[in-house]
C-alpha positions in Angstrom: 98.7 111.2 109.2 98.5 110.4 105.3 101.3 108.1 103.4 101.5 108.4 99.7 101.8 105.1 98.4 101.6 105.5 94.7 101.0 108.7 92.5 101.5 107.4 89.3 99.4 106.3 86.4 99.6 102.6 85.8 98.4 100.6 82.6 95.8 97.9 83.9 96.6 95.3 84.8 97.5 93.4 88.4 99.9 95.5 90.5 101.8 95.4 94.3 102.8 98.0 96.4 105.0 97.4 99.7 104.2 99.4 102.2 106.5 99.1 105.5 104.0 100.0 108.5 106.7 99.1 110.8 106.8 102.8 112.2 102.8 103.1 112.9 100.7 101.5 116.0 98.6 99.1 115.5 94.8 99.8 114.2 92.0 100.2 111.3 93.7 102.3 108.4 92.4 103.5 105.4 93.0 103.3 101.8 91.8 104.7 98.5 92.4 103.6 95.1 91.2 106.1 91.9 90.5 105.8 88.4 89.4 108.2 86.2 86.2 106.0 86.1 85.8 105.5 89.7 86.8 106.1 93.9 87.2 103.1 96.2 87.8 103.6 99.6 88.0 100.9 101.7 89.4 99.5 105.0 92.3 97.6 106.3 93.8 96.5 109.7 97.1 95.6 110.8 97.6 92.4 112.7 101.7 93.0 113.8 104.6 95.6 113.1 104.9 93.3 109.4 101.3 92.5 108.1 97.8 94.2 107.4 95.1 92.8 106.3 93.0 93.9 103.5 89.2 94.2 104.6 86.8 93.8 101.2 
């Protein structure tokens, strides 16, 4: 199952997004982030129905 977050261009800078996970079980999900510079993909795993932890 893929979620679209954001698909938008964004000046740089420090931004949020909110993602309600509320609906999903819990495990390791994945996330990429994409500049026309560079991919990241990285990791994250959800501790309850209301948090997820980012995994650098």
């Amino acid at each position: 199952m893929v979620d679209v977050l954001v698909s938008d261009y964004y000046a740089q800078g420090i931004h949020s997004i909110i993602w309600d996970a509320s609906t999903y079980s819990f495990g390791i999900f994945y996330y990429n982030m994409e500049t026309d510079q560079f991919l990241l993909i990285k990791n994250a795993c959800s501790c309850d129905k209301q948090h997820v932890a980012i995994i650098y």
